[in-house]
VOPAGU-2260 file (C-alpha; in pm, 1 decimal, decimal comma):
REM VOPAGU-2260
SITE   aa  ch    i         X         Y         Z
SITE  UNK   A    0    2876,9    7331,3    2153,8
SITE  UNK   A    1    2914,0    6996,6    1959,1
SITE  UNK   A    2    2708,4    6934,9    1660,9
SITE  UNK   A    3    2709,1    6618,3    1441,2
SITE  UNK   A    4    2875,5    6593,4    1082,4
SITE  UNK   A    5    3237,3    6630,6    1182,6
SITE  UNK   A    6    3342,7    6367,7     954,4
SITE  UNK   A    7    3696,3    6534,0    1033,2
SITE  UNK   A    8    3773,3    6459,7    1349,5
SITE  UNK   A    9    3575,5    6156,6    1435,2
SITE  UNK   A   10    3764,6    6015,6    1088,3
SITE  UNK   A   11    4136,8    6166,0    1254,3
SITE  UNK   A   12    4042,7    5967,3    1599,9
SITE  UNK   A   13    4030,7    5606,3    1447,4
SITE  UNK   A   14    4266,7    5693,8    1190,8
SITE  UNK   A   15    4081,0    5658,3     852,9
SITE  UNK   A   16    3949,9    5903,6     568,7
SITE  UNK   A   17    3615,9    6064,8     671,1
SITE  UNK   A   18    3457,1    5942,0     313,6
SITE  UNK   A   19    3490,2    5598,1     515,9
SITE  UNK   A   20    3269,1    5679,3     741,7
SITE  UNK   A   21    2874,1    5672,9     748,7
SITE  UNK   A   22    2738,5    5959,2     880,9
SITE  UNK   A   23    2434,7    5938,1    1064,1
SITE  UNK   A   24    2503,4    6252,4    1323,1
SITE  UNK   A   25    2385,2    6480,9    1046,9
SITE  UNK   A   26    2042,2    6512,8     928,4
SITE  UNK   A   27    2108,6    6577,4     586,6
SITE  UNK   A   28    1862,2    6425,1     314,8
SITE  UNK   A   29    1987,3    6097,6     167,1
SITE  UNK   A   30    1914,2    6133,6    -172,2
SITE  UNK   A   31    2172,2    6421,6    -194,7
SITE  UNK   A   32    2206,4    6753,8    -361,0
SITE  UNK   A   33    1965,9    6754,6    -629,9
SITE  UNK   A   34    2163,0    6778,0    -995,6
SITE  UNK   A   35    2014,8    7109,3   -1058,6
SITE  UNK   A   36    2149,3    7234,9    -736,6
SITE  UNK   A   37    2449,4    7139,7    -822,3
SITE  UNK   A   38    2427,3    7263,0   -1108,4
SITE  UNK   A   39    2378,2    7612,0   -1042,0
SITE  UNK   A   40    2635,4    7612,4    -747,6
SITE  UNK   A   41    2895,4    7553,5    -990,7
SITE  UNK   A   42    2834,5    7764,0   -1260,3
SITE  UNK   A   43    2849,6    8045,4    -994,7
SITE  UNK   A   44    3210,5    7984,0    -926,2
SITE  UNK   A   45    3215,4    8217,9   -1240,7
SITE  UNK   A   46    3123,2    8507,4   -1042,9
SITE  UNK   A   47    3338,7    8476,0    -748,9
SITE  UNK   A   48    3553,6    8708,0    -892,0
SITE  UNK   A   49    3282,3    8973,3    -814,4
SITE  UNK   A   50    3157,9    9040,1    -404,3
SITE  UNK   A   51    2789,5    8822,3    -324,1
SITE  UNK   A   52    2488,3    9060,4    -368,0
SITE  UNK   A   53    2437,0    9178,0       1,2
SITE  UNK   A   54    2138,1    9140,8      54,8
SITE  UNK   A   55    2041,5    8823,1    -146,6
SITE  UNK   A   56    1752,9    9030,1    -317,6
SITE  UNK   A   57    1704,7    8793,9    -588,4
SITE  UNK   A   58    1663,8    8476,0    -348,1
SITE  UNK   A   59    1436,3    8672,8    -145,4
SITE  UNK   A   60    1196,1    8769,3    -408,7
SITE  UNK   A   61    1230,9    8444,7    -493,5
SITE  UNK   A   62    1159,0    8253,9    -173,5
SITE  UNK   A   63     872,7    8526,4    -106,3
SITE  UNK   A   64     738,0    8451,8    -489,1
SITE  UNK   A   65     753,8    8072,4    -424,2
SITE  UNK   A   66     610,7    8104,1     -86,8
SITE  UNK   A   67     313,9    8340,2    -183,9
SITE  UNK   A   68     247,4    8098,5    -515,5
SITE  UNK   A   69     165,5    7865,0    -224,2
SITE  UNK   A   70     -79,8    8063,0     -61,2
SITE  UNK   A   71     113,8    8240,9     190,8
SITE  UNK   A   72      82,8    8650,4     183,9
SITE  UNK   A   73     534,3    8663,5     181,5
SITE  UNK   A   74     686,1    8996,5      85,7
SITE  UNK   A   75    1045,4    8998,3      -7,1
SITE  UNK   A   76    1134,2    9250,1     243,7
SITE  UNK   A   77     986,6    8994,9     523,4
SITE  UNK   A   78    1275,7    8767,7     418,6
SITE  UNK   A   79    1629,9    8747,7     502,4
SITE  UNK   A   80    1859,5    8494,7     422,8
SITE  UNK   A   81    2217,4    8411,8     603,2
SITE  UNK   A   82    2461,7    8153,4     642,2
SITE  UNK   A   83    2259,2    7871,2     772,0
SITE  UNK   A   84    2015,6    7969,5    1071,8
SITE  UNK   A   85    2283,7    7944,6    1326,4
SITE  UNK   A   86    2427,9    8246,7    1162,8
SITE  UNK   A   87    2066,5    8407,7    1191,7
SITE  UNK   A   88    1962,9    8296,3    1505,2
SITE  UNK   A   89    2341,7    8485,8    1641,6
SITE  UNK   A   90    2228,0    8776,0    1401,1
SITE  UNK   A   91    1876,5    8806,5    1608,5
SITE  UNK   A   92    2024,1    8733,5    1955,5
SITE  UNK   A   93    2255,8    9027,1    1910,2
SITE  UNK   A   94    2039,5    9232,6    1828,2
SITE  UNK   A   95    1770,3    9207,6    2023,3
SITE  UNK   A   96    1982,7    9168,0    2348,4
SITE  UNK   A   97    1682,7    8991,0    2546,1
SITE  UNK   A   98    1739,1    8965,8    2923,8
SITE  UNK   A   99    1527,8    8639,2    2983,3
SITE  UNK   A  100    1414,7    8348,8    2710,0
SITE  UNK   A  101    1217,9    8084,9    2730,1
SITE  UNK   A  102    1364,8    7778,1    2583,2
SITE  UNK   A  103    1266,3    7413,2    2585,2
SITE  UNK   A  104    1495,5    7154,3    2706,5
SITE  UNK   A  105    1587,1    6993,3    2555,6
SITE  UNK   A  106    1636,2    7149,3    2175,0
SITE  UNK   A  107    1891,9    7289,1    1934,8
SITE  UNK   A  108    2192,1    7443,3    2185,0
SITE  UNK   A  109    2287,5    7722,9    1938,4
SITE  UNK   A  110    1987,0    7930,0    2109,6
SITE  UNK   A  111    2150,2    7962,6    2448,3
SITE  UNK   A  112    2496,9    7976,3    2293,3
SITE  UNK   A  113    2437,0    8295,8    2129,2
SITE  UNK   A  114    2227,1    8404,6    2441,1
SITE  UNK   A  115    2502,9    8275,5    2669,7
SITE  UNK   A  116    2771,2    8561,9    2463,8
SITE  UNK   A  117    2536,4    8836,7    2613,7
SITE  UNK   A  118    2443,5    8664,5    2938,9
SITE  UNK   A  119    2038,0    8619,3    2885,4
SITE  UNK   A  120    1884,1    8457,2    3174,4
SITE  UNK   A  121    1728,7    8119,4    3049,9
SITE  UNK   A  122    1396,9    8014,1    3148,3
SITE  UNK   A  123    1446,1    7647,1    3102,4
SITE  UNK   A  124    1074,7    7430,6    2982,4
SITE  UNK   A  125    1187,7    7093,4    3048,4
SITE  UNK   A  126    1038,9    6821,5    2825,0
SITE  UNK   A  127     860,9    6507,6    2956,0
SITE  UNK   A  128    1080,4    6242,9    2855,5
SITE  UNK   A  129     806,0    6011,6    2821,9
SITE  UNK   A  130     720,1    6195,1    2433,4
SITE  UNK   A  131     879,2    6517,5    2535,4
SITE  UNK   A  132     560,2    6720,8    2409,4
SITE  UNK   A  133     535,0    7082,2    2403,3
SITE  UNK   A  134     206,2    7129,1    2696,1
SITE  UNK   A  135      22,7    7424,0    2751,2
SITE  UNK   A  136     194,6    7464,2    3077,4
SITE  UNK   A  137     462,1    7653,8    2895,8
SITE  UNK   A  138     236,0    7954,2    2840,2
SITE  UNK   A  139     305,9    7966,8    3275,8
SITE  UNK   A  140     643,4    8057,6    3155,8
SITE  UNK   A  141     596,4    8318,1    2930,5
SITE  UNK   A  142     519,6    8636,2    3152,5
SITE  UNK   A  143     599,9    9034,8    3188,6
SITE  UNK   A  144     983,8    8967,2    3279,0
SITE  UNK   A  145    1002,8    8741,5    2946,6
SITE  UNK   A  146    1178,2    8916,3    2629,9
SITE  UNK   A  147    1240,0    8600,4    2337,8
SITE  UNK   A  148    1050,6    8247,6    2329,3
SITE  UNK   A  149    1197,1    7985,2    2069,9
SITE  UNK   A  150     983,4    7705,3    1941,0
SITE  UNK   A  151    1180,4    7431,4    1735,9
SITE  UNK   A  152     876,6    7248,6    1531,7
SITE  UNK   A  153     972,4    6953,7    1432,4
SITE  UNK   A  154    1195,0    6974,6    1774,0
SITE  UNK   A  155    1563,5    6925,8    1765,4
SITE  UNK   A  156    1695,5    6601,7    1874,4
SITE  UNK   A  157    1344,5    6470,4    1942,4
SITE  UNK   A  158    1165,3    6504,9    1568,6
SITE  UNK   A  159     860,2    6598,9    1824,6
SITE  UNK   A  160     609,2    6854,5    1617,4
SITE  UNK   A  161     419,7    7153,7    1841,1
SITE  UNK   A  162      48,6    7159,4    1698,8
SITE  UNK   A  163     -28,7    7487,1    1547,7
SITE  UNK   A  164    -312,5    7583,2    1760,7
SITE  UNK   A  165     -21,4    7572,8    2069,4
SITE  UNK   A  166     170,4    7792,8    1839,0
SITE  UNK   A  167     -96,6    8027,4    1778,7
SITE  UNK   A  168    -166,4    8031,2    2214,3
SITE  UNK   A  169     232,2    8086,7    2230,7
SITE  UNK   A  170     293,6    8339,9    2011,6
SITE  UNK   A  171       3,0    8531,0    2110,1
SITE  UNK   A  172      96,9    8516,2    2477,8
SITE  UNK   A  173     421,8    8653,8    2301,3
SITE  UNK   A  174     287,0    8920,9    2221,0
SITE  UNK   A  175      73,8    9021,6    2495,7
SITE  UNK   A  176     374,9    9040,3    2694,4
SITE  UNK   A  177     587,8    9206,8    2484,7
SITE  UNK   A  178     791,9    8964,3    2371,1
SITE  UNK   A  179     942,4    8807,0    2030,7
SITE  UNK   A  180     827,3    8409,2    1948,9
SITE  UNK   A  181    1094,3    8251,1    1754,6
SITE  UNK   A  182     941,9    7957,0    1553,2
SITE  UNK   A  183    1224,9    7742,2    1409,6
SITE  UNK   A  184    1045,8    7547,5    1115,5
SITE  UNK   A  185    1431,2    7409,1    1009,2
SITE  UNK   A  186    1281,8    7037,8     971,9
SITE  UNK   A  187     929,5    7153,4     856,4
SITE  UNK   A  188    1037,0    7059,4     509,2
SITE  UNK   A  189    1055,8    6683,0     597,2
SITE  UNK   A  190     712,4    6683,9     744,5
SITE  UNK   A  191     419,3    6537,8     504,4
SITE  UNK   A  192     131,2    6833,6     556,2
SITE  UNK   A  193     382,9    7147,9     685,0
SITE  UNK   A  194      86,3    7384,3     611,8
SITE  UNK   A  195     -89,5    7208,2     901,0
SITE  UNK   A  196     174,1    7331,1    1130,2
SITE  UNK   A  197     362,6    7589,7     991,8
SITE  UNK   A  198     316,5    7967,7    1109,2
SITE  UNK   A  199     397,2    8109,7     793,4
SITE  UNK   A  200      52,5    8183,4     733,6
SITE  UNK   A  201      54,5    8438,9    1044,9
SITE  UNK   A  202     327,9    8679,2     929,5
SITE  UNK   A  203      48,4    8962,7     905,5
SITE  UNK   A  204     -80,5    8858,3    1212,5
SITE  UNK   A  205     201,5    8855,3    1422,2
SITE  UNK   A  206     474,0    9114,5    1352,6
SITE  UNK   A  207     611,4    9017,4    1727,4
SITE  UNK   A  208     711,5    8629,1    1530,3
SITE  UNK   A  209    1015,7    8526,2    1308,2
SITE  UNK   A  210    1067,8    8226,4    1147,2
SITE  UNK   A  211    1367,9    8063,5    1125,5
SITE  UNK   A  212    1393,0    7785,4     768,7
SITE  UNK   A  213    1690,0    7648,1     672,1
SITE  UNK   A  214    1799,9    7478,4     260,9
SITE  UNK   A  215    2110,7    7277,7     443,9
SITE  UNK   A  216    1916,5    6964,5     536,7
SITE  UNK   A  217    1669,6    6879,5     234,1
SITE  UNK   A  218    1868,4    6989,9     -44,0
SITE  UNK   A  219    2167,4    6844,3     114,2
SITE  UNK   A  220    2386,5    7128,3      70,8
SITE  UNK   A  221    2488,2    7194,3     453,6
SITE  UNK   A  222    2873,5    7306,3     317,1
SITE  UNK   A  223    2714,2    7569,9     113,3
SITE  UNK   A  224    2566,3    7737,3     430,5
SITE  UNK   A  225    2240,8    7873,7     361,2
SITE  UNK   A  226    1883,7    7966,1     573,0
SITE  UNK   A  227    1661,0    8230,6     575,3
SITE  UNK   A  228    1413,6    8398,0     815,1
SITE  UNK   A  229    1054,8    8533,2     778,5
SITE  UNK   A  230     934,9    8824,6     991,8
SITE  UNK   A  231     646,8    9061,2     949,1
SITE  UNK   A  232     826,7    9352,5    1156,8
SITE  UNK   A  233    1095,2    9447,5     904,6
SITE  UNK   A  234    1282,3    9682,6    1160,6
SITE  UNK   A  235    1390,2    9328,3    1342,7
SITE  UNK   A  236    1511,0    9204,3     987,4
SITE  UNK   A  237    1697,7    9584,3     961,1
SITE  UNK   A  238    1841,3    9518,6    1323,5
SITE  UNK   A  239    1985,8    9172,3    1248,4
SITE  UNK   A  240    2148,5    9273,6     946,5
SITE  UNK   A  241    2351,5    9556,1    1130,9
SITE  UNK   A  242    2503,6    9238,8    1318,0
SITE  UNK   A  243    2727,0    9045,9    1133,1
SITE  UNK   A  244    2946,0    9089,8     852,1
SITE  UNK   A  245    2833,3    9253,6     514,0
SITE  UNK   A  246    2824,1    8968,1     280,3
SITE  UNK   A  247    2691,6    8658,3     505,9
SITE  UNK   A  248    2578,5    8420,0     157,5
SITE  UNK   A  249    2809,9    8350,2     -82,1
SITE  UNK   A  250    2726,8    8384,9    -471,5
SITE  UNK   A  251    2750,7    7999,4    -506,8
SITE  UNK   A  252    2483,3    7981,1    -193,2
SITE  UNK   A  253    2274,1    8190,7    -359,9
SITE  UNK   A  254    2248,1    8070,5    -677,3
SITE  UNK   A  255    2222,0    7702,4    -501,2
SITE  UNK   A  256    1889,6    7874,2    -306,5
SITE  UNK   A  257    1729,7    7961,7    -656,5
SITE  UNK   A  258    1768,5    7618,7    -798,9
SITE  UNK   A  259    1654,8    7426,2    -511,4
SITE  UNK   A  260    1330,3    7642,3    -468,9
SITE  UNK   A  261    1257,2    7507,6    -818,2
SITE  UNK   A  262    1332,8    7187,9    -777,1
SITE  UNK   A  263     992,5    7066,9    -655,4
SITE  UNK   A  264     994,9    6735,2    -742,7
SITE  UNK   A  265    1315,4    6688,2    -484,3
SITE  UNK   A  266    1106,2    6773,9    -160,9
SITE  UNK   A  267     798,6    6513,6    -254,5
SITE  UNK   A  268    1079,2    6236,7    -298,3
SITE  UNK   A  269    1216,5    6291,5       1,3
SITE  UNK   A  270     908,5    6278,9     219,3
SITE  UNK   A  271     811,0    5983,6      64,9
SITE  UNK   A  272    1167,8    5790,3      97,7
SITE  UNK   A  273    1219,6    5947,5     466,6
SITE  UNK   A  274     856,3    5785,6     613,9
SITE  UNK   A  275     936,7    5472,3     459,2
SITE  UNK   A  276    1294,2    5430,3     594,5
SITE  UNK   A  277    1181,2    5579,8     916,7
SITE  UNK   A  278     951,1    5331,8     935,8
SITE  UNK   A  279    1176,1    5072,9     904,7
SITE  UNK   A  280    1399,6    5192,6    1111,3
SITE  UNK   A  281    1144,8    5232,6    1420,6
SITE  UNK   A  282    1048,0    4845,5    1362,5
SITE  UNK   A  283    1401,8    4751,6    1354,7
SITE  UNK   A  284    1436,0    4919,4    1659,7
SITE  UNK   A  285    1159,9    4803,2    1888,2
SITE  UNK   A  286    1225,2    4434,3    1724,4
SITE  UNK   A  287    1597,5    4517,1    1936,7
SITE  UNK   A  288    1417,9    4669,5    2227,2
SITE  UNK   A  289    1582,3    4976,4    2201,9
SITE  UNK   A  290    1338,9    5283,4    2320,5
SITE  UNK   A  291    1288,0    5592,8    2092,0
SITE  UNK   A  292    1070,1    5886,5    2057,4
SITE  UNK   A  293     852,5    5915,2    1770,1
SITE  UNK   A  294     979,2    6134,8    1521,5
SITE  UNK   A  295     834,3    6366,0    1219,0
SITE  UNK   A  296    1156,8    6466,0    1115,2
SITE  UNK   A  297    1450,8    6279,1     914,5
SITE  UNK   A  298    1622,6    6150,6    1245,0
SITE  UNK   A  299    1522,8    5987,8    1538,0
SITE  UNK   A  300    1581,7    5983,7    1950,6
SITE  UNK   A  301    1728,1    5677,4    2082,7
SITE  UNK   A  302    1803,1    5557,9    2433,4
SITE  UNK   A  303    2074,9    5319,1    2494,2
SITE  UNK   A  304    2133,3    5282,4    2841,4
SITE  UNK   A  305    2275,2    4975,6    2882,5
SITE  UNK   A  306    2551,5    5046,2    2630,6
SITE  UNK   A  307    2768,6    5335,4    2772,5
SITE  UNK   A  308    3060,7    5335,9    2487,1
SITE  UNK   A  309    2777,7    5346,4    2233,4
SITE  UNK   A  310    2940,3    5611,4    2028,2
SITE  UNK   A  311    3297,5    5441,3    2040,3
SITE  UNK   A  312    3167,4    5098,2    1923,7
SITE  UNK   A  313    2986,3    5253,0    1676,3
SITE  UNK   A  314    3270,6    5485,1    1506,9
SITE  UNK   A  315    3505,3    5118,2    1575,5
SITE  UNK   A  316    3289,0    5006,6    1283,3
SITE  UNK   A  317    3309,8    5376,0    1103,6
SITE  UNK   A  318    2932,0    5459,3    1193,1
SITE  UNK   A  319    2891,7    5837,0    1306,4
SITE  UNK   A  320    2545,3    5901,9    1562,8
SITE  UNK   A  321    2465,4    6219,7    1734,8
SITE  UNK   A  322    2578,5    6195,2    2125,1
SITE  UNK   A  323    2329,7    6396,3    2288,3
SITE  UNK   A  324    2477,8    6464,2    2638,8
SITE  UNK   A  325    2514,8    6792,7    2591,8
SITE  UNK   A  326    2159,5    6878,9    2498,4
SITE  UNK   A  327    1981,6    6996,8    2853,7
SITE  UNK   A  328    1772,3    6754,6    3008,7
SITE  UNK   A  329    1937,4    6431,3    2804,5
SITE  UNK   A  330    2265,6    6228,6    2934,0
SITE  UNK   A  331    2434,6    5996,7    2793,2
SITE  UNK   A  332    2216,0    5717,1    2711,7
SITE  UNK   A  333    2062,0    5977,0    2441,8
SITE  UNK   A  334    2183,0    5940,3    2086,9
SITE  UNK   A  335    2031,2    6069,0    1762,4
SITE  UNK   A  336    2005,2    5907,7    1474,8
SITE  UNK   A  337    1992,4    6065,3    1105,6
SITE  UNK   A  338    1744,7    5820,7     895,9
SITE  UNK   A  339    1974,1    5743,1     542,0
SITE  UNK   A  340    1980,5    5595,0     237,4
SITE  UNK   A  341    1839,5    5211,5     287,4
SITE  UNK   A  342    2188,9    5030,7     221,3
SITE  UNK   A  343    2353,7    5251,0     540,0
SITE  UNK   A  344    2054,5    5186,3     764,4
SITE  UNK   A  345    2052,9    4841,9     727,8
SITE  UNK   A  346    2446,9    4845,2     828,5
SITE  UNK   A  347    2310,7    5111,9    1137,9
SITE  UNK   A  348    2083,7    4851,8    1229,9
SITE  UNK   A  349    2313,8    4513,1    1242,9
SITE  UNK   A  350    2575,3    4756,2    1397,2
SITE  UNK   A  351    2321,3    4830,0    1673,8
SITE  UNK   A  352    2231,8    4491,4    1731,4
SITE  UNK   A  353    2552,0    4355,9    1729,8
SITE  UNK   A  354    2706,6    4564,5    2018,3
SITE  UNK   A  355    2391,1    4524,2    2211,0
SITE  UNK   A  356    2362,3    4177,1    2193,9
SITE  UNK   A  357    2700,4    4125,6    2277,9
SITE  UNK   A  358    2646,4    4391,5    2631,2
SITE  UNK   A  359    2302,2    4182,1    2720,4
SITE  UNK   A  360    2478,9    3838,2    2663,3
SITE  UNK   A  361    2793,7    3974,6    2893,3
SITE  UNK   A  362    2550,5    4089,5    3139,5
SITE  UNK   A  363    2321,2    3701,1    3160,0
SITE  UNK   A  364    2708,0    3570,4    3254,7
């Protein structure tokens, strides 16, 4: 599985540093690690000397305190936090051990890799590329022989949100059938109104539902490694734990976790700068002709077709995108786009129409 952000190798195949690069094949927030982030990470490096707290209790009574203060009934021992989700998503794929998921194509691939290490039979939803929307066809799929259904709202590469009310009809299908609903609410954060669409609210209701949330992408701390999940059924949290080594956050992660949950002011920023540049960003793009998908999240879908070395011109002028081949049900004339900082997405943008300009004028020859 390739993700985006290896500034490493990309920078090793044209032969320059990757701080020359801009990096638009990560969705990180632009405005960086907030200082107080920072901050905290640092001052941690004290403790290293010393083994993480296991169990994160501090950052979970936190996140459930911070959670509840915003009108969600969270208890700390609903929350777990690991090494990014990827780590917890492996953590709940092992073990649970379910025979047959549902999973939309396309979305985030680290689902089906950790189901592919234990050989789950995949029930693929494929999207309609023309808005690849969640329907309520996919309720069809969810049946008897079903064990684990993951949801990624805003979806990953599309930025496409699931309405809550489809949610709701999922996960109780879910659990009619005895099955577990995954919701991964990763790029929730970036989303103006979450509580319109987040399930967080249904913890109580829904013990057969966890939640998957991540800190990487808005506090821009994706080298600290830190998510967390929610679930109402605290033998699944028990379960996951059992699977995977004792001490999966760091002291530095955690102490990052505290500060950013206090650092309210960071999230409103962001929203605000993300829907403006995004914004931007679609106009510059239908002004090129270029088709996208329209996005809630910090990134968007693109379609290139006409270009088929998009990704080599575009690191040729040390500009990183997502390739999305290997997403199911996208090829190659997919790419994803991380919206940045204003300065870098005006470079994105002459970038793109340069190369394209020069394929269309090649082509009128």
């Amino acid at each position: 599985m390739e993700h985006g952000g290896n500034r490493y190798q990309a920078g090793r195949k044209i032969g320059v540093s990757e701080d020359a690069l801009i990096d638009f094949s990560a969705n990180i927030c632009p405005l960086g690690m907030p200082d107080p982030v920072r901050e905290a990470a640092a001052a941690a490096a004290a403790a290293a000397v010393h083994y993480p707290d296991p169990s994160s209790s501090a950052l979970c009574e936190q996140i459930a305190r911070s959670m509840t203060d915003e009108g969600y009934d969270i208890r700390p021992q609903w929350v777990m936090c690991g090494s990014g989700a990827a780590d917890l998503i492996y953590r709940l794929v092992f073990a649970m051990n379910p025979r047959t998921a549902v999973v939309p194509h396309p979305t985030f691939g680290e689902y089906e890799e950790a189901m592919g290490c234990i050989g789950t039979k995949i029930i693929g939803y494929d999207l309609n590329h023309d808005g690849f929307e969640i329907k309520e066809d996919i309720l069809e799929n969810i049946n008897e022989t079903v064990d684990m259904v993951f949801i990624c709202s805003p979806n990953n590469p599309t930025g496409v949100l699931t309405e809550r009310a489809l949610l709701e009809a999922i996960v109780e299908r879910t659990a009619r059938v005895g099955a577990l609903a995954v919701i991964d609410e990763c790029f929730l954060d970036f989303v103006p109104e979450p509580r319109q669409y987040t399930m967080a609210g249904h913890l109580t209701d829904y013990p057969n539902m966890l939640i998957l949330r991540s800190f990487t992408k808005m506090y821009a701390m994706p080298g600290l490694r830190l998510g967390y999940a929610l679930c109402g059924d605290e033998t699944i949290l028990d379960q996951m734990k059992r699977f995977g080594p004792p001490w999966p956050v760091s002291t530095a992660a955690q102490a990052a976790g505290m500060a950013a949950i206090l650092a309210k002011d960071h999230r409103q920023k962001t929203v605000g700068y993300i829907l403006r540049e995004r914004t931007w960003m679609e106009q510059a793009l239908a002004s090129m002709g270029i088709e996208f998908t329209q996005s809630s999240a910090n990134y968007i879908l693109i379609r290139v077709p006409e270009v088929s070395d998009l990704y080599e011109q575009m690191l040729l002028r040390r500009i990183m995108i997502r390739r999305c081949e290997n997403y199911v049900n996208l090829d190659g004339s997919y790419f994803r786009i991380a919206v940045g900082c204003h300065e870098d997405n005006v470079q994105l943008m002459a970038a793109l129409k340069q190369i394209i300009g020069e394929k269309r004028r090649l082509k009128e020859r």
